[in-house]
N, C-alpha and C positions, 0 to 999 in steps of 0.2 A: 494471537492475543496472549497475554502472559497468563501462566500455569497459575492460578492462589487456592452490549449489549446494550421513525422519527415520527408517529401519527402527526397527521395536522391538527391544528386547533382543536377542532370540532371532531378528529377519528381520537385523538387523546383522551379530550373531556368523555364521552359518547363510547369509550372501548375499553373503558379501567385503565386508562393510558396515564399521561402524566397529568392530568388535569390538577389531581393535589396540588402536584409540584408546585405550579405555576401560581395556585394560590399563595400559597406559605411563601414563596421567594417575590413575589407582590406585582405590581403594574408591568414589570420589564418582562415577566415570566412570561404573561399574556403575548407581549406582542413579538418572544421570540417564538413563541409558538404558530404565531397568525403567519412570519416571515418563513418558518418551517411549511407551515402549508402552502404557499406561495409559491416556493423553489420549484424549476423546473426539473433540479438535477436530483437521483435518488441520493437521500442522504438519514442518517442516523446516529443517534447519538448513542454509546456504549459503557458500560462498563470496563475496566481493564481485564477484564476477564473473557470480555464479548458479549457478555448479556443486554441484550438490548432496551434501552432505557425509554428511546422514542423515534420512532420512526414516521416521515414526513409522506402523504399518498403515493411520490414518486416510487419510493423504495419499497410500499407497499405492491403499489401493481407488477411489480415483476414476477408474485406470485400470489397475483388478482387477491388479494387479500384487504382489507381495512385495515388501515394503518396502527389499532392499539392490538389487533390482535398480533402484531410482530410480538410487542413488547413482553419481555421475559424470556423470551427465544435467545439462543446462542448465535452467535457470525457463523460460528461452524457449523451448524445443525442446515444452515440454508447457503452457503456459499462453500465449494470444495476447493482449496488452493493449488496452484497448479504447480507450486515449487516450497514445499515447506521449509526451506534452509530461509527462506524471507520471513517464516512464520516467526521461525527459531528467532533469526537475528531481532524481530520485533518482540518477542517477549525478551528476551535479554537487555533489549534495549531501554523496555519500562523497571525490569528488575533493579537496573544501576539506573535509572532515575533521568534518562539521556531524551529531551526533549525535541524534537526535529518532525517530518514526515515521512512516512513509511506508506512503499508503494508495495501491494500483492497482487500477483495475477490469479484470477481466482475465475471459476465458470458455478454455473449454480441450474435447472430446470425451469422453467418459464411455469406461472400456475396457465390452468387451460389446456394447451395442447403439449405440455411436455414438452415442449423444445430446448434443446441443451443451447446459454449463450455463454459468452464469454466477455470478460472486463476486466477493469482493474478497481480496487479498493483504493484510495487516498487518506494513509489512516494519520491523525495529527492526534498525540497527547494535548488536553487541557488541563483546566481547574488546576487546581494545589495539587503539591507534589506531596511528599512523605509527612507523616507519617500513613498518610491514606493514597492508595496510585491514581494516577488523576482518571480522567474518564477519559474517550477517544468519539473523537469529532469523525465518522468515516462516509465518506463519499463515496459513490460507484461512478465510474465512466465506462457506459457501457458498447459493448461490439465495438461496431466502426464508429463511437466517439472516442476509441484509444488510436491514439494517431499510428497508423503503421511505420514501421523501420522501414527506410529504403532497402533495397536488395542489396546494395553493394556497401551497407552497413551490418548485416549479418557477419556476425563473426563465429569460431569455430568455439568448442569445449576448451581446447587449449589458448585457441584463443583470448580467451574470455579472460582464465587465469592468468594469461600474462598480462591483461591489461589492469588485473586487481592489485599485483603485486607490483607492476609500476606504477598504480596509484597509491600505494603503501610506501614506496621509496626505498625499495627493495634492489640492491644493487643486482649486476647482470648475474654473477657469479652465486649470488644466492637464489634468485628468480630458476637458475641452472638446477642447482640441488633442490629445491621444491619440485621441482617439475619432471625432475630425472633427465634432463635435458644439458648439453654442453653448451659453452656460452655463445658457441657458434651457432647451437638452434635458438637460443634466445634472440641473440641478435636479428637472426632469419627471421622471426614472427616479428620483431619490433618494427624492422627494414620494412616487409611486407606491407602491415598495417599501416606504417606511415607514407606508403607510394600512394597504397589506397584511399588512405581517408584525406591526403595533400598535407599535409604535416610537416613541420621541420624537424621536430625535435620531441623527447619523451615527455615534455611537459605540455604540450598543445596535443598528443596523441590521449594523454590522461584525459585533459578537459575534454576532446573531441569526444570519448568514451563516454563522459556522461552527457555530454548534451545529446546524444543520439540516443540516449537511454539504455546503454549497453552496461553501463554501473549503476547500482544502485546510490540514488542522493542519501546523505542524513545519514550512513550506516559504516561503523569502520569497526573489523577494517573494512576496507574495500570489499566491495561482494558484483557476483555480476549481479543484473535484475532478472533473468530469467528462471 
């Protein structure tokens, strides 16, 4: 979340939740609220800071909670992220005002029996931009609702980097000096990856990268996602 936070309906009105809101913003506040309670998928509405604003039952039960008692809580306080250079690249991201999707791997403790899970956050800026930072729409897809990488789409540390700097358009020679690497090892990891993922060329190896989830969408430069 940058450095400067979904009750349902009835956990809103019923938890010191955003019941106000919905009054002073009129008829439409209501029934986004009634659609918040509804949702299957855990989901929350935030501050750009991560203070949570409202939280719908889904996102409540992962830590048996009633959905207003999230609200005023921090993302960070109940989710721990599994790579904060995603964190980073998302508060940077709201600083310069850069509207898109921002995915975190992030794991949190289940309320109940303490069970550590694991997911990803789906964080989207909304509302007006500047002079105020907008708010963030964040969704969780949780455990085995994040689609697994195939096996033979794992790729290595270096790997990774060289796929960010050929999505950056980073000639071989310079991809070399980043990496401490000669241009004959660049080439070797490029050659590689493209036997492997069936590839012609550096610009269908890029896109391959992200559509397997191995770059992060929406973020530049280029990052991996893990």
């Amino acid at each position: 979340m940058a450095e400067d936070g979904a009750g349902g309906a009835g956990g809103a009105r019923g938890a010191g939740g955003a019941g106000g809101g919905a009054e002073r913003t009129g008829g439409w506040g209501n029934y986004f609220l009634t659609l918040l309670d509804r949702l299957p998928l855990p989901v929350a509405v935030c501050r750009s800071d991560g203070e949570v604003l409202i939280a719908n039952p889904a996102m409540a039960n992962q830590w048996d909670e009633a959905p207003g008692r999230l609200n005023g809580r921090n993302l960070l306080d109940l989710f721990q992220p599994r790579d904060g250079a995603q964190l980073e690249r998302l508060g940077e991201a709201l600083r310069r005002g850069y509207r898109s999707r921002y995915l975190v791997r992030v794991c949190w403790r289940m309320g109940g029996d303490g069970a550590e899970r694991e997911g990803e956050l789906s964080i989207d800026p909304v509302g007006d931009a500047a002079p105020n930072r907008p708010a963030l729409l964040v969704v969780l897809r949780v455990g085995d609702e994040c689609p697994a990488r195939p096996e033979w789409a794992e790729v290595s540390p270096v790997e990774e980097r060289v796929l960010a700097l050929a999505a950056s358009g980073a000639t071989t020679a310079a991809m070399g000096k980043a990496l401490g690497l000669t241009v004959d090892g660049v080439n070797y990891h490029l050659t590689r990856l493209s036997r492997r993922w069936r590839v012609p060329n550096r610009t269908a190896l890029v896109a391959r990268a992200y559509v397997l989830g191995v770059l992060t969408p929406g973020v530049w430069p280029p990052a991996a996602r893990r």
